[in-house]
DOVOPA-997591 format. One line per field, with one value per residue: residue number from 1; residue in one letter; x negated, y, z of N, C-alpha, C, CB in turn. Coordinates in nm, 4 decimals. Atoms other than C-alpha are relative to their C-alpha. Glycine has a CB too. Layout:
seq = (NUM	...) $
type = (A	...) $
nu = (X	...) $
nv = (Y	...) $
nw = (Z	...) $
cau = (X	...) $
cav = (Y	...) $
caw = (Z	...) $
cu = (X	...) $
cv = (Y	...) $
cw = (Z	...) $
cbu = (X	...) $
cbv = (Y	...) $
cbw = (Z	...) $
END
This chain:
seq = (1	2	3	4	5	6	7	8	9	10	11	12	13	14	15	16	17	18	19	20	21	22	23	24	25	26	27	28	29	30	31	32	33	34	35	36	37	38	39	40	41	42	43	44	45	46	47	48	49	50	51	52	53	54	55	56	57	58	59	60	61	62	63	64	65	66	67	68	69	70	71	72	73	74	75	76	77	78	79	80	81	82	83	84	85	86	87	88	89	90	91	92	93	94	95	96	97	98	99	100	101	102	103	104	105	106	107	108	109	110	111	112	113	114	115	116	117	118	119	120	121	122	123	124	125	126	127	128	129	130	131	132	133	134	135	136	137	138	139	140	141	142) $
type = (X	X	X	X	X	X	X	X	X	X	X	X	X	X	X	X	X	X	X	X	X	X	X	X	X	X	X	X	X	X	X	X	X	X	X	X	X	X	X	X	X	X	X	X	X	X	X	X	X	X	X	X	X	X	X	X	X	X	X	X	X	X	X	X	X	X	X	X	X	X	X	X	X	X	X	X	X	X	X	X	X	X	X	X	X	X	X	X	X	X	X	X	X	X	X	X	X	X	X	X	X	X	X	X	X	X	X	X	X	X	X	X	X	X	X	X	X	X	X	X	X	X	X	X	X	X	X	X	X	X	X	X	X	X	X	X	X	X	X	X	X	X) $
nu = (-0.1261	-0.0056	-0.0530	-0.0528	-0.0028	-0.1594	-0.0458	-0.0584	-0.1610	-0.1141	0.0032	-0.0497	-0.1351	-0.0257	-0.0886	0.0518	0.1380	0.0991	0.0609	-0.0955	-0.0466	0.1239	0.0158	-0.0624	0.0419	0.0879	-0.0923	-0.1062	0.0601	0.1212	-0.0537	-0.0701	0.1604	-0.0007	0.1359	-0.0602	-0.0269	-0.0238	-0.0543	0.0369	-0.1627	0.0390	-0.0674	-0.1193	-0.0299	0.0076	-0.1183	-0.1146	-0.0175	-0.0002	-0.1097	-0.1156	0.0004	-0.1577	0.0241	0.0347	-0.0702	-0.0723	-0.0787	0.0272	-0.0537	-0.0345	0.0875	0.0055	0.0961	0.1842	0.0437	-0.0207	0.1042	0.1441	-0.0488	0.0311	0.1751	0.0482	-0.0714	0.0560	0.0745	0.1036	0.0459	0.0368	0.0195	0.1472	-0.0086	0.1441	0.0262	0.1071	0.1134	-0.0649	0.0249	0.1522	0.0166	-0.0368	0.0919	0.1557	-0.0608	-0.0145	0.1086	0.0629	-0.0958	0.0006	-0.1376	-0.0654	-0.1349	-0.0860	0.0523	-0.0028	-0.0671	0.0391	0.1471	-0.0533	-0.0595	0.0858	0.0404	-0.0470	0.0329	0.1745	-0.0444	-0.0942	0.0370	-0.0736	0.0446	-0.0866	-0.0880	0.0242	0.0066	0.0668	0.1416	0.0303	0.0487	0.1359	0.0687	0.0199	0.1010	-0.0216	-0.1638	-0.0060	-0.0917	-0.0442	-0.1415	-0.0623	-0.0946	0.1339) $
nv = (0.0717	0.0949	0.1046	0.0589	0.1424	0.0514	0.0263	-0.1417	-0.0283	0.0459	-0.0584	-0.1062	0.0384	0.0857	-0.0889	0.1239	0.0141	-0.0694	-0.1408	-0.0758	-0.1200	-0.0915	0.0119	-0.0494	-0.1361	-0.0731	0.0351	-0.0967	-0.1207	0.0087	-0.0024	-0.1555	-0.1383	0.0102	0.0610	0.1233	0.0699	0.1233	0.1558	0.1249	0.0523	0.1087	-0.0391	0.0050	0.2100	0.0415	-0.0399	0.0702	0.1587	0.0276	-0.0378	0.0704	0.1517	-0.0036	0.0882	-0.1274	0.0370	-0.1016	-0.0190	0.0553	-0.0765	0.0539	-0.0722	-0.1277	-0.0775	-0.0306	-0.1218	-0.1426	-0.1066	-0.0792	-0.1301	-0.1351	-0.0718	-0.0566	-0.1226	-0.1098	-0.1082	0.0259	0.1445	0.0635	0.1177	0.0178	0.1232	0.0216	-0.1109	0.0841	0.0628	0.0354	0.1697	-0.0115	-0.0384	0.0670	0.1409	-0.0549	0.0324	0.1092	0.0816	-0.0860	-0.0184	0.1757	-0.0295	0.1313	-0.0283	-0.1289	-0.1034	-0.0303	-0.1097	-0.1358	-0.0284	-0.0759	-0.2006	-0.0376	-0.0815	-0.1212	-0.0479	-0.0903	-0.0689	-0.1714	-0.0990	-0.0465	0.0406	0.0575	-0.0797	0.1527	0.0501	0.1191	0.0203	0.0920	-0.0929	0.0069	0.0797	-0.0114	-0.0815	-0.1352	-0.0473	-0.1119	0.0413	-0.0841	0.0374	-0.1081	0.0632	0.0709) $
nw = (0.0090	-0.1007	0.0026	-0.1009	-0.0239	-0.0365	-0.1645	-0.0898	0.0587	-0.0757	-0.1259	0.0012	-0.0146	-0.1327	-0.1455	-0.1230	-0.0043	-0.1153	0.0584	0.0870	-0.0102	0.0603	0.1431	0.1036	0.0141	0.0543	0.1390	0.0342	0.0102	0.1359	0.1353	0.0180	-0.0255	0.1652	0.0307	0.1148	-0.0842	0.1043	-0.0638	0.0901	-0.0089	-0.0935	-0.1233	0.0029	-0.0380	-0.1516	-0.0334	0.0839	-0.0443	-0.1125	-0.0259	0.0233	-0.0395	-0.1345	-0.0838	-0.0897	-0.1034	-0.0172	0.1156	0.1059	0.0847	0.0992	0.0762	0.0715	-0.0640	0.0189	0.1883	-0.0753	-0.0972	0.0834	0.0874	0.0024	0.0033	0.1473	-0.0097	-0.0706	0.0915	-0.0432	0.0041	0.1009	-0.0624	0.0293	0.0433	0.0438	0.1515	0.0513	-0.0628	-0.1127	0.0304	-0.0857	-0.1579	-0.0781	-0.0189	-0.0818	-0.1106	0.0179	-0.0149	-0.0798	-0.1198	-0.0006	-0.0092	0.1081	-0.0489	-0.0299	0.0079	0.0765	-0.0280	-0.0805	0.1424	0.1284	-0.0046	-0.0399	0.1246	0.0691	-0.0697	0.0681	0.1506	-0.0294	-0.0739	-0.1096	-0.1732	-0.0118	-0.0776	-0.0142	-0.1786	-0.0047	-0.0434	0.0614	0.1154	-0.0402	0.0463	0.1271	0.0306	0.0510	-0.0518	-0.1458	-0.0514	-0.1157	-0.0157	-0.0678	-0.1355	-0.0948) $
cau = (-0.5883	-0.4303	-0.3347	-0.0976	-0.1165	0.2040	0.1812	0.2509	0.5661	0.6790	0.6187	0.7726	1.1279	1.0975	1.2574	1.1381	0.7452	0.5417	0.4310	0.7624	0.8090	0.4323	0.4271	0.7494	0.6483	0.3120	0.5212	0.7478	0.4824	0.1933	0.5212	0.6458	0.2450	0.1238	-0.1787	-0.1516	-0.0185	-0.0881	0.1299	0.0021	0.2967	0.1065	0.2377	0.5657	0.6153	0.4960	0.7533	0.9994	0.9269	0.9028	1.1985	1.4237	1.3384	1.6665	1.4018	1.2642	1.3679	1.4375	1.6292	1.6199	1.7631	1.9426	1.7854	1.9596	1.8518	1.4943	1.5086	1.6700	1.4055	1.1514	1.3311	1.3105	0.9119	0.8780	1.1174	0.8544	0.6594	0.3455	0.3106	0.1417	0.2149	-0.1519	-0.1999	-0.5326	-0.7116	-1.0256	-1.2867	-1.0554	-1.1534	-1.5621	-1.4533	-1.2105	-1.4231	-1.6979	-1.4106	-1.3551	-1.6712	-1.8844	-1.5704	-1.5961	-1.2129	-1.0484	-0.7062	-0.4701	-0.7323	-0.7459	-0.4220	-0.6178	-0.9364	-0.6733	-0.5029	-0.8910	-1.0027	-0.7317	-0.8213	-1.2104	-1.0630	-0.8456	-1.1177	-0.8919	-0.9121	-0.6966	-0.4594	-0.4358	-0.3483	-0.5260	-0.8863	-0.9650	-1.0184	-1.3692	-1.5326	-1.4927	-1.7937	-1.7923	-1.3864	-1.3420	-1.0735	-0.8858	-0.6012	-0.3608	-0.1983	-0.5434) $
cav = (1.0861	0.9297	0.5576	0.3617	-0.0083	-0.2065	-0.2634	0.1283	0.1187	-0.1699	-0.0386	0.2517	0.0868	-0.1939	-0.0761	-0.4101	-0.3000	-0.1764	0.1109	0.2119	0.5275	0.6451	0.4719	0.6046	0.9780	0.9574	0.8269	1.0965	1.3497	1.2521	1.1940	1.5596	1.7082	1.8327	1.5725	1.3300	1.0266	0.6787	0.3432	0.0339	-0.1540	-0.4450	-0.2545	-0.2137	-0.6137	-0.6276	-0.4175	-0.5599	-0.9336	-0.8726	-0.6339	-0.8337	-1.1738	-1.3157	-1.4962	-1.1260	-1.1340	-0.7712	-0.5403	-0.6271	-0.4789	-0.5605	-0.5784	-0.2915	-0.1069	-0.1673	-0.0578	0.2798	0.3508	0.2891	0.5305	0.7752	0.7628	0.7702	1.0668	1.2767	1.5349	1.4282	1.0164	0.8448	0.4706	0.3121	0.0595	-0.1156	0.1273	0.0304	-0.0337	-0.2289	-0.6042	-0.4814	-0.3279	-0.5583	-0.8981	-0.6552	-0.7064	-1.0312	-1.1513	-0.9390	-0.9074	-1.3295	-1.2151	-1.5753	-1.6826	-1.4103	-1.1984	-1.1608	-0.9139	-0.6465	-0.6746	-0.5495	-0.2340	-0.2148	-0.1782	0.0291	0.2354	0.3081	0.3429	0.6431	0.7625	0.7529	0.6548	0.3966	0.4544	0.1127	-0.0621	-0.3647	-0.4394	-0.6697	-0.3812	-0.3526	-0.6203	-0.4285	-0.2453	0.1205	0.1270	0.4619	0.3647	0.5116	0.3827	0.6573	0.4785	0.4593) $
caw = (-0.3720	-0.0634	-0.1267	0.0504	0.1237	0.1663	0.5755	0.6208	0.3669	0.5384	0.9023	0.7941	0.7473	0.9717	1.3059	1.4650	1.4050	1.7146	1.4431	1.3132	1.4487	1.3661	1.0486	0.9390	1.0277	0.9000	0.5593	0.5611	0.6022	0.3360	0.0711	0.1107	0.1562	-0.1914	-0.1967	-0.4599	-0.3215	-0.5282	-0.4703	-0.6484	-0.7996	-0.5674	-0.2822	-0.3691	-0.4471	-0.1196	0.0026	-0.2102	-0.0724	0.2718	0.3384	0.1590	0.3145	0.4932	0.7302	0.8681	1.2372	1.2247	1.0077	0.6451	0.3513	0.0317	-0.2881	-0.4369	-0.1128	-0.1078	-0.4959	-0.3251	-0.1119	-0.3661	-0.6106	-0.3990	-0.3115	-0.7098	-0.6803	-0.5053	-0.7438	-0.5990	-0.6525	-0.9025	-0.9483	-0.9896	-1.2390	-1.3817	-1.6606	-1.8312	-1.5531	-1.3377	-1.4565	-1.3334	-0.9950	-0.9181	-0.9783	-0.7866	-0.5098	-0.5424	-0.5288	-0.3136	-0.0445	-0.0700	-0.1147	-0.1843	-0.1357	0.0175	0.0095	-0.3371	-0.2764	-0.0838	-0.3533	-0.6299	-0.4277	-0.3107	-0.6737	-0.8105	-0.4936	-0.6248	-0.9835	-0.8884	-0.6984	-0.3817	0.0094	0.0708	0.3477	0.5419	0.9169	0.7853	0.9011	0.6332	0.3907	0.5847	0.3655	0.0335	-0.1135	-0.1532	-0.0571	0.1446	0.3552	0.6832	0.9146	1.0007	1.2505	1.4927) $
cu = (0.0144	0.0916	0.0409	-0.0110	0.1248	0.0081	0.0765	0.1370	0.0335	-0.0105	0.0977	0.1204	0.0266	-0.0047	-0.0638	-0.1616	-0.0338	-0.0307	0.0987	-0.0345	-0.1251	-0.0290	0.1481	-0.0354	-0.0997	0.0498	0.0487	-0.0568	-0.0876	0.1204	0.0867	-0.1305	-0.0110	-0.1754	0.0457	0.0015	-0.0053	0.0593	-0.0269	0.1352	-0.0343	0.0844	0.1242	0.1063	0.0098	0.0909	0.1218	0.0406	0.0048	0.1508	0.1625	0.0185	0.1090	-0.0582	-0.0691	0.0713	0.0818	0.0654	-0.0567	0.0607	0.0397	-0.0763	0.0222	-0.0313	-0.1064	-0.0033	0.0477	-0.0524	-0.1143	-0.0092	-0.0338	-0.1595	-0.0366	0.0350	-0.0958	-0.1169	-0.1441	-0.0717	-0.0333	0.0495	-0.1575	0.0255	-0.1494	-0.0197	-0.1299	-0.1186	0.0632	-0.0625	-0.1551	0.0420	0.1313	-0.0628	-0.1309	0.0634	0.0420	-0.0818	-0.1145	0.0923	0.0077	0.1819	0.0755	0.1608	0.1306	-0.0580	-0.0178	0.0951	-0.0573	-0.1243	0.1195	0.0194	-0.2295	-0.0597	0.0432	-0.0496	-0.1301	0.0373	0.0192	-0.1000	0.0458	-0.0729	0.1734	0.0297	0.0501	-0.0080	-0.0748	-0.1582	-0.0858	-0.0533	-0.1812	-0.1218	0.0163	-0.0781	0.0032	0.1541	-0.0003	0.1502	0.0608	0.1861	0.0754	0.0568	-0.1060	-0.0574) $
cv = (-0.0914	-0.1235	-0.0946	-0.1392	-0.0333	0.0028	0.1431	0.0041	-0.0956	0.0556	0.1146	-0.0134	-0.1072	0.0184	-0.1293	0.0074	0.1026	0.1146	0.0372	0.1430	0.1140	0.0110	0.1229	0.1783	0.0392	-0.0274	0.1065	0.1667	0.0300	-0.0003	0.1308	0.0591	-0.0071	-0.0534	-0.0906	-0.1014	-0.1560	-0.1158	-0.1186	-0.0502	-0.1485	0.0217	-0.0097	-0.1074	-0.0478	0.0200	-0.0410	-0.1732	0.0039	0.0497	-0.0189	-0.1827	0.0014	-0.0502	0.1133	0.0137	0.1137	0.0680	-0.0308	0.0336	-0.1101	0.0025	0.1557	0.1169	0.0222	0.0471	0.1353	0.0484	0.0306	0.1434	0.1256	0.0472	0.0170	0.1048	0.1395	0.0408	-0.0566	-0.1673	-0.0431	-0.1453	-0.0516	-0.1255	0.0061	0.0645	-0.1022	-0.0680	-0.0949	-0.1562	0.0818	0.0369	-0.1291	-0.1374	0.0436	-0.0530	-0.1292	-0.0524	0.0330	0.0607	-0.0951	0.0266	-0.1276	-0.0267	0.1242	0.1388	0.0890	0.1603	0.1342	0.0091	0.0366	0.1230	0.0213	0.0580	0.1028	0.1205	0.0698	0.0311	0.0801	0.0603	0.0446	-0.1015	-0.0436	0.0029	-0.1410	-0.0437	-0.1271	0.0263	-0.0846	0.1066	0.0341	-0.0676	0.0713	0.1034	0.1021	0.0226	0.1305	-0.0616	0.0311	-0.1191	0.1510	0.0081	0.0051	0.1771) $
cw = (0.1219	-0.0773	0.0868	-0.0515	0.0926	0.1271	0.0497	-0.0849	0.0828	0.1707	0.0303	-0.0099	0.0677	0.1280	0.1220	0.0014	0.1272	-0.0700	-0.0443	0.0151	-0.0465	-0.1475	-0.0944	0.0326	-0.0794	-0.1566	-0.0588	-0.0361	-0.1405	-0.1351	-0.0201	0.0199	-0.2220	-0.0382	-0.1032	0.0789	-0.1482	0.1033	-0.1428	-0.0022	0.1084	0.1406	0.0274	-0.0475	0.1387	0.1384	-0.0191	0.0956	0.1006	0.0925	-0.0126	0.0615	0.0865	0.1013	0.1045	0.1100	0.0120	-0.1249	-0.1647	-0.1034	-0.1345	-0.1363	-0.0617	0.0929	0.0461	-0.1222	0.0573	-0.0227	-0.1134	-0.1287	0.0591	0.1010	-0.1473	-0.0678	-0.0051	-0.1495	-0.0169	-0.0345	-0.0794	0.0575	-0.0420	-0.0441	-0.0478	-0.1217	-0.0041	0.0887	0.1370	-0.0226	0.1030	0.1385	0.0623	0.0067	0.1259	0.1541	0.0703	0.0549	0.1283	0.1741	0.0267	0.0432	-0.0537	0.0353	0.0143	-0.0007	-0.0973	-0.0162	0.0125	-0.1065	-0.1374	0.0546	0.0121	-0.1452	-0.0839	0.1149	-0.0754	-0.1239	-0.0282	0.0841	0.1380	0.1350	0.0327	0.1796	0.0890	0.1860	-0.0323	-0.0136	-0.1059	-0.0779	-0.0180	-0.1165	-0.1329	-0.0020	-0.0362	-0.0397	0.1173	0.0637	0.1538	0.0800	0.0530	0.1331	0.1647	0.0343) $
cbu = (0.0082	0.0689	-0.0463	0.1356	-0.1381	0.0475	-0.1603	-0.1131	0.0543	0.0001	-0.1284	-0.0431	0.0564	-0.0610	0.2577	0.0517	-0.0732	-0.1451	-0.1115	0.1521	0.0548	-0.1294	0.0201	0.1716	-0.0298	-0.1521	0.1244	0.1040	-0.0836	-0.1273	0.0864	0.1346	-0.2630	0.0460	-0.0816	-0.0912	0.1551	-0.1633	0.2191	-0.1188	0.0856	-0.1686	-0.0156	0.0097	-0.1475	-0.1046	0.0049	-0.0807	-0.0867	-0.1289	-0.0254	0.0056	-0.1359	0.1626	-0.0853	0.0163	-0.0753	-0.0751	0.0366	0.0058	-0.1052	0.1051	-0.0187	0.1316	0.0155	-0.1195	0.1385	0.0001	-0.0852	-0.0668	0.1548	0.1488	-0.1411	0.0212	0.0809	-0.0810	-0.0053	0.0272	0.0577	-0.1543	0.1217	-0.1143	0.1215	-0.0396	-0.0375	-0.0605	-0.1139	0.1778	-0.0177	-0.1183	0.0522	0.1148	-0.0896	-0.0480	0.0818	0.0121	-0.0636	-0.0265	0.1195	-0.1430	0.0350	-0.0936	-0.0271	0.0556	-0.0747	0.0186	0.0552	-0.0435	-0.1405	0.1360	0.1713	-0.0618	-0.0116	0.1832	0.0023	-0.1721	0.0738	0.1812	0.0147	0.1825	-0.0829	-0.0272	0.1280	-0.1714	0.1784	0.0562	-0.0003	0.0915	0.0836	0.0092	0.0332	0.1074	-0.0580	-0.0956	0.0862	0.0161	-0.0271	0.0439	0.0142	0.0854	0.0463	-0.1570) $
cbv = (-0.0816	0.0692	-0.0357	0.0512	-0.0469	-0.1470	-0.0322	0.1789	-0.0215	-0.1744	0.0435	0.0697	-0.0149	-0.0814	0.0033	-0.1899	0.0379	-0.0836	0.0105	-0.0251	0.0117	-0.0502	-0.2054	-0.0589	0.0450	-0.0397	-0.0853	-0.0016	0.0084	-0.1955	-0.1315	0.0619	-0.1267	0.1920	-0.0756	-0.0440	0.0653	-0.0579	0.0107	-0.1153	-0.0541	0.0046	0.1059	0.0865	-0.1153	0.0522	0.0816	-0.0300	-0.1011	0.0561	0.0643	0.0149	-0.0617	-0.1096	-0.1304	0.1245	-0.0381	0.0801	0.1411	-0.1035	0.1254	0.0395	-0.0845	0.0254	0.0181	-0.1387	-0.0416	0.0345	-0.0896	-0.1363	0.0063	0.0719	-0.1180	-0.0736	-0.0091	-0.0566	0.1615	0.0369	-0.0792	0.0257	-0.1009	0.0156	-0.0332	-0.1442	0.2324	0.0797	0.1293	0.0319	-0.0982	0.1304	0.2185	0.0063	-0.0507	0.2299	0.0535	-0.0297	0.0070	0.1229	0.0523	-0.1133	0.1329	-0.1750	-0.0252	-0.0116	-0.0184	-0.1114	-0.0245	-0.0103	-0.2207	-0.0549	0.0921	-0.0965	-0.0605	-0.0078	-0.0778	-0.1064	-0.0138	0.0015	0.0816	-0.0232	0.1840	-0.1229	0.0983	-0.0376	-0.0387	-0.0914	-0.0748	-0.1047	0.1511	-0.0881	-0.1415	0.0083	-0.0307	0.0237	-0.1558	0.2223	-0.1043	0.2171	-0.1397	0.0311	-0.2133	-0.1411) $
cbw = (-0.1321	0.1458	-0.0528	0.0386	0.0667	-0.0429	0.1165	-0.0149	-0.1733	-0.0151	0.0196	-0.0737	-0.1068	0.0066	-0.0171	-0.0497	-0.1517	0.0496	-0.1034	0.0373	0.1493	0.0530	-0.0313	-0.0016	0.1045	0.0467	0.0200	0.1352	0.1213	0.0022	-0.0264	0.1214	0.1499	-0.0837	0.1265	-0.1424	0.1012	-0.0886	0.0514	0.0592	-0.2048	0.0257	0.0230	-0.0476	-0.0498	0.0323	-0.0273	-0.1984	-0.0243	0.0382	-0.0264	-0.1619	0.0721	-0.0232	-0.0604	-0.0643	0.1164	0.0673	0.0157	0.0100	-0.0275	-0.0060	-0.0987	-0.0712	0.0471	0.0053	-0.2063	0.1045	0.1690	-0.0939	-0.0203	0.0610	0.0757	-0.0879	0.1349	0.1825	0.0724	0.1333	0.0240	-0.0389	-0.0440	0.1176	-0.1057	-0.0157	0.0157	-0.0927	0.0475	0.0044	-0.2382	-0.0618	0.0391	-0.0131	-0.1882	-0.0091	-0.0130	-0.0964	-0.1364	-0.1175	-0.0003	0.1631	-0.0811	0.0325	0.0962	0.1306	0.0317	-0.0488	0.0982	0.1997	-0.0577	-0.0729	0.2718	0.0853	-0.0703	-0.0333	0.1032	-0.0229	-0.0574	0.1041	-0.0687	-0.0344	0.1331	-0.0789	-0.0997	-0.0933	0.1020	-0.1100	0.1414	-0.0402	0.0326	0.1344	0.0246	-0.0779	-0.0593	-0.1260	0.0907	-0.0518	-0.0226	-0.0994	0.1211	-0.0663	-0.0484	-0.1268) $
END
């Protein structure tokens, strides 16, 4: 299961990011391939809050068109959304604690745990992911 982390959805519609044009291809490609594709609803908050901020320098969307877009990645045949099942409290405190994940970090130790939960390889331009224990993890963008 490939799992995406919020920086590549937003990259992928923000026109003012240095990675748009890679992010939004490699986007467009993995959500029409027939791999399973998981999005934490973490991600898509993340998406949600950043794309709609009126303080984003570059383009920026409405709410009812960031709900859209996300409609139609939950559209695709292929996507699971990923939520916490039974062993998620143990792997994510494992992330927590063992990633010394405090603060903002906390964020990336939840997709990181639903990530090992599902068994998947989280999908990720952020470097921070490094510090979590037995996370497979890849940037596409690199």
């Amino acid at each position: 299961m490939i799992v995406i982390d919020a920086n590549l959805l937003i990259f992928s519609y923000n026109s003012g990011s240095a990675y748009h044009t890679q992010a939004r291809a490699w986007l467009e490609n993995t959500l029409s391939g027939v791999d399973v594709v998981g999005i934490p609803w973490q991600a898509v908050s993340a998406f949600l809050r950043v794309m709609t901020n009126p303080k984003l320098p570059s383009e920026r969307f409405s709410l009812l068109q960031a709900a859209q877009i996300v409609d139609l990645w939950l559209a695709h045949p292929n996507i699971q959304v990923l939520t916490p099942g039974d062993r998620y409290w143990t792997v994510f405190r494992q992330m927590v604690v063992e990633g010394k994940a405090a603060g903002p970090l906390v964020s990336d130790a939840e997709i990181a745990a639903l990530t090992i939960e599902f068994g998947g390889v989280l999908h990720t331009a952020d470097r921070d992911f490094a510090r979590f224990p037995g996370l497979r993890w890849v940037n596409p963008l690199s």
